[in-house]
N, CA, C and O of each residue as an XYZ file, in Angstrom:
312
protein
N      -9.907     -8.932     -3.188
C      -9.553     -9.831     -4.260
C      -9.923    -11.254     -3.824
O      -9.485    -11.663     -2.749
N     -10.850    -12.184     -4.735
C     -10.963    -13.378     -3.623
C      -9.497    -14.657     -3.915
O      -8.759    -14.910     -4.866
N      -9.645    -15.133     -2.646
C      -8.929    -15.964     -2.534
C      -8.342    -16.870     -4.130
O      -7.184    -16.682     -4.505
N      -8.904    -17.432     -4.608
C      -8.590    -17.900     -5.843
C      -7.467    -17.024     -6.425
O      -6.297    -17.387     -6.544
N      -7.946    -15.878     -6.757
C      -6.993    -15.073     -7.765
C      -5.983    -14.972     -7.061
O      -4.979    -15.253     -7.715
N      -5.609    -14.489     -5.222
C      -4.794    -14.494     -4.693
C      -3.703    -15.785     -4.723
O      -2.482    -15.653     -4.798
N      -4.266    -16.764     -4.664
C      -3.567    -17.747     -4.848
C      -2.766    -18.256     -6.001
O      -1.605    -18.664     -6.039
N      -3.698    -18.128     -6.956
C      -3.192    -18.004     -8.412
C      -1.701    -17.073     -8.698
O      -0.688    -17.512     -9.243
N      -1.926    -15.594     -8.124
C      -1.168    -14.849     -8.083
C       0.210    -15.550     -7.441
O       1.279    -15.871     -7.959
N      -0.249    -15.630     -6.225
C       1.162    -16.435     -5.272
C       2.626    -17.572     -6.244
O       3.845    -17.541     -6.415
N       1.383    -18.472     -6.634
C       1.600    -19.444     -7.818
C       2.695    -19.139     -8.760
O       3.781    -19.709     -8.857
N       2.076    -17.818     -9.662
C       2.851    -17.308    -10.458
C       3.960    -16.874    -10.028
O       4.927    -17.371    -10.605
N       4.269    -15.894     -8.974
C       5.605    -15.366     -8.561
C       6.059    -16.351     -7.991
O       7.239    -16.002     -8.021
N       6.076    -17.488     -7.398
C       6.693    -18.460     -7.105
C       7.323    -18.814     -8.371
O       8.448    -18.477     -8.741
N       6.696    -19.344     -8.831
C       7.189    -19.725    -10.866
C       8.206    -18.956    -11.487
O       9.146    -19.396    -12.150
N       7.860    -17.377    -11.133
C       8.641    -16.614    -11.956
C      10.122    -16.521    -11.228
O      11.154    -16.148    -11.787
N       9.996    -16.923     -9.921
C      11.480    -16.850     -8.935
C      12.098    -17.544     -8.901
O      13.272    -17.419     -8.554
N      11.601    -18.478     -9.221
C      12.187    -20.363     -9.769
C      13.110    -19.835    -10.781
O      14.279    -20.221    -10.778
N      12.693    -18.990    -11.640
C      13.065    -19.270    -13.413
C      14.244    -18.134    -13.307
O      15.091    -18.040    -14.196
N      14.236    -16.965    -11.738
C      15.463    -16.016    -12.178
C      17.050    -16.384    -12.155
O      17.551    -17.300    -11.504
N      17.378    -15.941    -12.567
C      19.079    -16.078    -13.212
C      19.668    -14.556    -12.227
O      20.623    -14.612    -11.453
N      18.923    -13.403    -12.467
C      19.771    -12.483    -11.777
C      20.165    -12.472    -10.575
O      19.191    -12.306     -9.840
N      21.589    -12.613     -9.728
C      21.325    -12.607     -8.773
C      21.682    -10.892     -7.973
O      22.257    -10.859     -6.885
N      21.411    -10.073     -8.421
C      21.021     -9.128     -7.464
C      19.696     -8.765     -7.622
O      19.586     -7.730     -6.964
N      18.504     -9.062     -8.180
C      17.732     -9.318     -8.254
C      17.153     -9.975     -7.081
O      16.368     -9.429     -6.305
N      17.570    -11.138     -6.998
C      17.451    -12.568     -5.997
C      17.885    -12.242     -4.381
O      17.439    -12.804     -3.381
N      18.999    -11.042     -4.455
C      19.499    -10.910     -3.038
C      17.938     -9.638     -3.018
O      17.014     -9.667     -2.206
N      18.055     -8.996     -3.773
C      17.155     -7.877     -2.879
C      15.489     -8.302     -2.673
O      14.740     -7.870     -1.797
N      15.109     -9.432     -3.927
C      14.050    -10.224     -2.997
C      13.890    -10.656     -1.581
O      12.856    -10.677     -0.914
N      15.307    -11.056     -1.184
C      15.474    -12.474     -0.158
C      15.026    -11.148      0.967
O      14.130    -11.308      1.796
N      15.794     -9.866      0.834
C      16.220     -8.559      2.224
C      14.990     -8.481      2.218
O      14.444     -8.624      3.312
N      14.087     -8.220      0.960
C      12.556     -7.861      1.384
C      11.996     -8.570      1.887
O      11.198     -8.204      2.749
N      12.180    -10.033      1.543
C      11.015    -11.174      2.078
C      11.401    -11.438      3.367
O      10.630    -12.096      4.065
N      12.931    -10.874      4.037
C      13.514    -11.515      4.941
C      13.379    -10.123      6.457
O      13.949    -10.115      7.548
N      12.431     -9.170      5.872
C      12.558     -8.075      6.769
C      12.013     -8.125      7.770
O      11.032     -8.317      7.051
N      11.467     -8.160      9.178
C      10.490     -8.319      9.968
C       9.016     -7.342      9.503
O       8.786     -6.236      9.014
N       8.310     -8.432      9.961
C       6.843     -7.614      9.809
C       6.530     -6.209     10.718
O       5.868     -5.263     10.289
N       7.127     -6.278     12.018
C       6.991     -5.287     12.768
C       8.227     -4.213     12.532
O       8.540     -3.541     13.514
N       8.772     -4.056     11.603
C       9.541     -2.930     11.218
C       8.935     -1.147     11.354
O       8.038     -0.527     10.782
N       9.616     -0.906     12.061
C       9.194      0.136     12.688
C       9.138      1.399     11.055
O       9.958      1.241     10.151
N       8.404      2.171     11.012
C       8.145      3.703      9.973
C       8.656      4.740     11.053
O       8.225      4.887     12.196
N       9.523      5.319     10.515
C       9.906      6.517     11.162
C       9.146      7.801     10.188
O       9.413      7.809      8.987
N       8.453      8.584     10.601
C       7.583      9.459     10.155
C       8.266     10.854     10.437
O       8.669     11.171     11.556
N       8.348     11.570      9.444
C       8.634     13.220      9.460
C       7.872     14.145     10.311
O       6.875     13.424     10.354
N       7.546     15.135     11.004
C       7.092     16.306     11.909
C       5.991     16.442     11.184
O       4.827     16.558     11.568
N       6.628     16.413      9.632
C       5.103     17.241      8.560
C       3.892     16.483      8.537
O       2.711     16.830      8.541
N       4.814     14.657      8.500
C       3.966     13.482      8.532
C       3.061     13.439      9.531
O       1.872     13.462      9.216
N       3.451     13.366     10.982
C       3.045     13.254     11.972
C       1.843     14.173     12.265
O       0.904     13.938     13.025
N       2.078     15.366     11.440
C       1.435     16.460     11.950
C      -0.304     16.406     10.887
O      -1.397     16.860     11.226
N       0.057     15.714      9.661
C      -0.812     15.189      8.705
C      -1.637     14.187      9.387
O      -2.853     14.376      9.374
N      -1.261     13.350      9.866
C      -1.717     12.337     10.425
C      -2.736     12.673     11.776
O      -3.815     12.086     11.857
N      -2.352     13.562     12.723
C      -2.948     14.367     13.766
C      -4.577     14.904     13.111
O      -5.731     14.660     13.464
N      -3.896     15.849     11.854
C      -5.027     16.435     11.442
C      -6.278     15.336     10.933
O      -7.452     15.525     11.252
N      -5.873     14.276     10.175
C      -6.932     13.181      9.791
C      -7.414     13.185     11.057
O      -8.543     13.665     11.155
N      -6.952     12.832     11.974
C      -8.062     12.270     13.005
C      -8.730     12.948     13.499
O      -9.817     12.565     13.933
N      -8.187     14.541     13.633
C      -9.501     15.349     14.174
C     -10.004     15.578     13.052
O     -11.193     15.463     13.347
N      -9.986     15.843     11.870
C     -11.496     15.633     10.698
C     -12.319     14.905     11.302
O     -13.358     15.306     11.827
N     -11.803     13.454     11.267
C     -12.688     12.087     11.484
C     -13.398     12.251     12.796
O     -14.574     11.895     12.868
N     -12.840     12.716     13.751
C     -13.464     12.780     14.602
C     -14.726     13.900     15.108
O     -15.688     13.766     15.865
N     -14.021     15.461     14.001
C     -15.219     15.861     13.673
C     -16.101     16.168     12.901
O     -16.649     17.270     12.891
N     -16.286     15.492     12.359
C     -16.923     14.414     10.974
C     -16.499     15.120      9.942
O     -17.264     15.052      8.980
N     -15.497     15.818      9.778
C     -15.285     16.554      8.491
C     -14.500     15.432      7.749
O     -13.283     15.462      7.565
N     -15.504     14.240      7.264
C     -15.455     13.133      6.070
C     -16.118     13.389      4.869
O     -17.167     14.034      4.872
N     -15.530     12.873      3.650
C     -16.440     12.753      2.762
C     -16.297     11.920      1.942
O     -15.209     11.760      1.389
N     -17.471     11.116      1.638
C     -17.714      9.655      1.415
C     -16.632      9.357     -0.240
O     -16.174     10.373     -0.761
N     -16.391      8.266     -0.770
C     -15.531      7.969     -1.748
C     -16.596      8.157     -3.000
O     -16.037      8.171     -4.097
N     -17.784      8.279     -3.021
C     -18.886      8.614     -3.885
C     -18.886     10.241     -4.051
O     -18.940     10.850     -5.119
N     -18.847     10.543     -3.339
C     -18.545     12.147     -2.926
C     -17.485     12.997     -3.389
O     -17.552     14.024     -4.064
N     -16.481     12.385     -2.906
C     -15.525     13.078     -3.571
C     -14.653     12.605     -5.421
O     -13.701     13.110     -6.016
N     -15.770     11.215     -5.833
C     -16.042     11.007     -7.035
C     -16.956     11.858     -7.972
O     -16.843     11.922     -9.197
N     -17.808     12.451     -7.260
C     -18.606     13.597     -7.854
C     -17.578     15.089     -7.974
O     -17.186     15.861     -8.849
N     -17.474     14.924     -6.697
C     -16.134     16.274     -6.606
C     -15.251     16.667     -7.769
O     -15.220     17.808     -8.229
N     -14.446     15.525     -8.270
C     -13.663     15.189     -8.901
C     -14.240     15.171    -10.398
O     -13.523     15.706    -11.243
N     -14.984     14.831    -10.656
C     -15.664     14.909    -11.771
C     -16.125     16.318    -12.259
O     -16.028     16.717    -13.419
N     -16.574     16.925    -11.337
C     -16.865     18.322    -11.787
C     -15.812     19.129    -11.815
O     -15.782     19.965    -12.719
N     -14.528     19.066    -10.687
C     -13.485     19.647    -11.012
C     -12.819     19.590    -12.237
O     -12.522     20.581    -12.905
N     -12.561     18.318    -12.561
C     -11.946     17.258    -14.017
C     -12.715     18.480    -14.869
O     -12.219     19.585    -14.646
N     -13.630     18.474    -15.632
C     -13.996     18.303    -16.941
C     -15.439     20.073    -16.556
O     -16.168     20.483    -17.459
């Protein structure tokens, strides 16, 4: 997204947070904006085990490109 629109964007939700009245609304903004960035994901066995498998695809090249599986999808679809 380039910068401009990002900014623009920023702009607006600033504006729109100015203008709220709700305040539980306002508290569960503040917990989100106020969470650390390095907040740890605790991941499930099933997760973990999903995640394992991506990388040995990737690693043995069993990829397929986002054009690819747009064709895929298309012939499945319709």
């Amino acid at each position: 997204m380039p910068t401009l629109q990002i900014s623009k964007q920023k702009r607006d939700i600033i504006s729109w947070v100015t203008r709220l009245e709700d305040r539980k609304l306002l508290a569960k903004l503040h917990r989100e904006a106020t969470l650390p960035n390095d907040e740890v994901i605790h991941l499930s066995p099933v997760q973990r085990e999903m995640i394992e498998m991506s990388k040995n695809d990737i690693k043995n090249g069993r990829i397929v490109s986002e054009e690819e599986l747009n064709k895929r999808d298309a012939q499945w679809l319709y």
